[in-house]
C-alpha positions in Angstrom: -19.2 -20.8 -3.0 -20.8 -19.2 -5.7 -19.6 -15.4 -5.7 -21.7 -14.4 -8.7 -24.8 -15.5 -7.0 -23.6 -14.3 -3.1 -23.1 -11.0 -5.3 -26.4 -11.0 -7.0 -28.2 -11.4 -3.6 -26.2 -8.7 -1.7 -27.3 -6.3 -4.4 -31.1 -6.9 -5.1 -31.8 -8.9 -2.0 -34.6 -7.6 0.9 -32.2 -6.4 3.7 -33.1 -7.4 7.3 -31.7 -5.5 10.0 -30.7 -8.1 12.7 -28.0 -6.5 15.3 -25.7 -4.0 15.4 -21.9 -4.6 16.3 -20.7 -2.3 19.2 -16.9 -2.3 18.8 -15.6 -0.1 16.1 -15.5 3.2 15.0 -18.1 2.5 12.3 -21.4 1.6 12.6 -21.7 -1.7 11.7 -24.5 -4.3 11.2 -25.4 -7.5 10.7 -28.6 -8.3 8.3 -30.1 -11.1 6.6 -30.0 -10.5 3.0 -32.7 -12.5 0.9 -33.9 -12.7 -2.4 -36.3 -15.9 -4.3 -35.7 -17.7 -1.2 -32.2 -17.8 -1.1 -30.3 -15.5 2.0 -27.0 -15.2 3.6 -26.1 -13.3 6.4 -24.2 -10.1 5.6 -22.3 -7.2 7.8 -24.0 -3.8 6.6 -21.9 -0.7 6.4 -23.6 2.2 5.8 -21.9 5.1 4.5 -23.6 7.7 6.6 -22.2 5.9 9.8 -18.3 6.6 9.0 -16.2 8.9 11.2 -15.0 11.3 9.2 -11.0 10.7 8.5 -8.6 13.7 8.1 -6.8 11.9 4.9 -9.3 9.5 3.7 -12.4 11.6 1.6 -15.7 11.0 3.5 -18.0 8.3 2.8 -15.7 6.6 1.2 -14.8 3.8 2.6 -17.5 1.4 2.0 -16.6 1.2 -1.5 -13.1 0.6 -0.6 -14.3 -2.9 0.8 -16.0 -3.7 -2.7 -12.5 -2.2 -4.5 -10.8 -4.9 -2.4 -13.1 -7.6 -3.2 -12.6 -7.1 -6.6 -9.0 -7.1 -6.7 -8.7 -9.9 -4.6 -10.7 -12.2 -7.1 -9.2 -10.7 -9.8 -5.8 -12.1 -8.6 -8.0 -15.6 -8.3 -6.7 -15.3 -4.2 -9.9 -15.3 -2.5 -9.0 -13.5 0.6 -11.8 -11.0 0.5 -15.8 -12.5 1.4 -18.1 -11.4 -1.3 -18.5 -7.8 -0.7 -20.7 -4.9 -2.9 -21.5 -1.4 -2.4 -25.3 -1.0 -2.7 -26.7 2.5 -2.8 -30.4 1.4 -3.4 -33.4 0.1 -1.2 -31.0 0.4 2.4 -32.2 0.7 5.9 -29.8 3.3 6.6 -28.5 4.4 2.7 -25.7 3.5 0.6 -23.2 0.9 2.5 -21.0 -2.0 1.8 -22.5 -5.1 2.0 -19.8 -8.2 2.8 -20.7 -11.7 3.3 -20.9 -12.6 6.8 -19.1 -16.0 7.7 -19.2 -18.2 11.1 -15.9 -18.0 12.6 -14.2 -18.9 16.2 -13.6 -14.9 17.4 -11.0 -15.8 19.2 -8.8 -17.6 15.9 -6.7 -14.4 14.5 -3.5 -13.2 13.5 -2.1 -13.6 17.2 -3.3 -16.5 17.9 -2.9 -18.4 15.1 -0.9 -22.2 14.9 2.8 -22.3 13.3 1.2 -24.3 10.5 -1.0 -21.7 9.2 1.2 -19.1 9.2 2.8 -19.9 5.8 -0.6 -18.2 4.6 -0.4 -15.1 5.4 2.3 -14.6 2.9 -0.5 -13.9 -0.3 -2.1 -11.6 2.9 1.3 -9.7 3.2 1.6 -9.4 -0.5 -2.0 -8.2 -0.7 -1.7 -5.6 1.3 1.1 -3.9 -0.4 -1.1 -4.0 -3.7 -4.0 -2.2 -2.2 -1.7 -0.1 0.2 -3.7 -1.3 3.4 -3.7 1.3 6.2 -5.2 -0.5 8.9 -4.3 -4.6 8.7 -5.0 -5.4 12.6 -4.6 -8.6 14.1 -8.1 -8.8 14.1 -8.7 -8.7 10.7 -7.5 -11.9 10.2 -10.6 -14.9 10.5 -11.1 -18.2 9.8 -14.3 -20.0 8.2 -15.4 -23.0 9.8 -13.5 -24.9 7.0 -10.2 -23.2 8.1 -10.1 -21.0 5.3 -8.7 -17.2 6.0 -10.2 -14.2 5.6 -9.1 -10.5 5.4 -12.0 -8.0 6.7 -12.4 -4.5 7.3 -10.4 -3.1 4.1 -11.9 0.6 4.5 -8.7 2.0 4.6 -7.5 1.0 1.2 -5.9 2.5 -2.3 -4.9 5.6 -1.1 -2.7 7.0 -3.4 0.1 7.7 -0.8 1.8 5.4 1.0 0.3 4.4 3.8 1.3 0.6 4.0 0.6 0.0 8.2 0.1 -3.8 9.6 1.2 -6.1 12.3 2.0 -9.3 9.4 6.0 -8.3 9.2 6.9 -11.8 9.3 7.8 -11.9 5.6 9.8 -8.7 5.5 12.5 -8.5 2.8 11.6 -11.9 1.7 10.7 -12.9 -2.1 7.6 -12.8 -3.5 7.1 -16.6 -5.1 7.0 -16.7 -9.0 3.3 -18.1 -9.2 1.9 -14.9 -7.2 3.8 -12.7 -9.2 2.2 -14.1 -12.4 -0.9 -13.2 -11.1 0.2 -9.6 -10.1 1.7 -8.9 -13.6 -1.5 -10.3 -14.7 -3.4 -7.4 -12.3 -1.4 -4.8 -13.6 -1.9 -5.3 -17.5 -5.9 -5.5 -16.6 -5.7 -2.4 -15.1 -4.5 -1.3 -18.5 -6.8 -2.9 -20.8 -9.3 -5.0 -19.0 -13.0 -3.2 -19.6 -14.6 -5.1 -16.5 -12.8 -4.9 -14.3 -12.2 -1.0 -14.7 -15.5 -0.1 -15.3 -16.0 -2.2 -11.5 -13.1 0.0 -10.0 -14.0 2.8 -11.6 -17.6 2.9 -9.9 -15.1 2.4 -6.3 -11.9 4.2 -6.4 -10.7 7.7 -8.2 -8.4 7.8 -11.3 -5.5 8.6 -9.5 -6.2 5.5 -6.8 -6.4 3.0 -9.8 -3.6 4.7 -11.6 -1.7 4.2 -8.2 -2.7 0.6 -7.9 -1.0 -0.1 -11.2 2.0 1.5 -10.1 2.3 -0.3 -6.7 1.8 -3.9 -9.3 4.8 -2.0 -11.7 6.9 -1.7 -8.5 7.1 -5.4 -6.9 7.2 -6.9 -10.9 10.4 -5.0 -11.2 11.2 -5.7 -7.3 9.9 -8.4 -6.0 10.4 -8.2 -2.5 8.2 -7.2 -0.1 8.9 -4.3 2.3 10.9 -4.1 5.4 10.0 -2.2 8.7 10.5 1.2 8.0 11.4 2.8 11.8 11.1 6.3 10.8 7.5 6.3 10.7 4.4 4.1 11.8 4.2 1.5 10.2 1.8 -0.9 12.7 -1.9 0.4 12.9 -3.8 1.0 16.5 -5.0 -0.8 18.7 -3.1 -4.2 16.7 -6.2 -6.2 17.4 
């Protein structure tokens, strides 16, 4: 797949309203996105459709999906589908846009085979780096060519903890050496690297990037991911 161009398309393409998905608290969409006779589908996101969230700042959210996008292919992980925030030439306004893929609904975190599980360990480790509020089973897809996917991250990079899933199967365990390369690689770029701050920057506040960094800082010096803290909640609902 080539991002770059998936990317160009979602952001200057003719959008096509096609359906709307009913489950969710957001409105949600899917459209055909085309431009010089290239078009993928896409799920549409507009910003005006959010509920509003006591501790999440309104119409936000959408560019929390691109924030996560970006950090995910900085990292070189690919867990995240192509995914912008457009704010021009919209149906319904300023949304995220995020490649739509075919997928077997009923393939998710649950339900998944022993032999994929091993995966979700770069999902688990993902998480904690852009302090995911909301990782339901459901979130969890797989393409046609049994590749995995992590959807709906509106409820990202807040700069409080706010770490809630139902992936605790690698609690307490070590994070490998090769994915901590790439997160002590993360963490200097969010330092020094123009690009991709100037892309974050456009997404998240200074003190969301600033805490972003700090979460990298934290498992470089401790490499262990988190275990199940009872005193709070710490699994989002409904888990699927």
């Amino acid at each position: 797949m080539d991002h770059s161009l998936v990317k160009e398309i979602l952001l200057s393409g003719t959008i096509t309203l096609h359906g709307q998905f009913l489950r969710g608290s957001n409105y949600t969409f899917l459209v055909r996105v085309e431009n010089d006779g290239k078009y993928f589908e896409a799920v549409y996101k507009p910003a005006r459709g959010e509920q509003p969230l006591w501790d999440f700042p309104s119409s936000s959210l959408g560019k929390r999906e691109a924030a996560a996008y970006e950090v995910s292919q900085y990292l070189g992980w690919a867990l995240v589908p192509p995914t912008v925030f457009r704010t021009k030439t919209t149906p319904l306004g300023p949304g995220s846009l995020q490649l739509f893929f075919r997928h077997d609904p009923l393939i998710h975190y649950f339900s998944l085979p022993a032999s994929d599980r091993p995966k979700l360990l770069q999902v688990c480790i993902f998480d904690c780096l852009v302090n995911n509020a909301d990782r339901k089973g459901g979130h969890i897809l797989q393409d046609e060519a049994g590749h995995l996917w992590c959807i709906d991250q509106g409820l990202c990079f807040h700069e409080e903890d706010k770490l809630r899933t139902v992936i605790w199967d690698f609690a307490g365990q070590s994070i490998p050496g090769t994915l901590l390369e790439d997160i002590r690689r993360l963490e200097r770029a969010l330092e020094i690297n123009i690009e991709l701050l100037d892309n974050l920057r456009h997404l998240l506040s200074p003190v969301e990037i600033g805490a972003l960094r700090l979460r990298c800082q934290h498992l470089v010096m401790d490499p262990t991911l988190p275990l199940y803290d009872q005193s709070r909640r710490m699994v989002p609902y409904p888990p699927l």
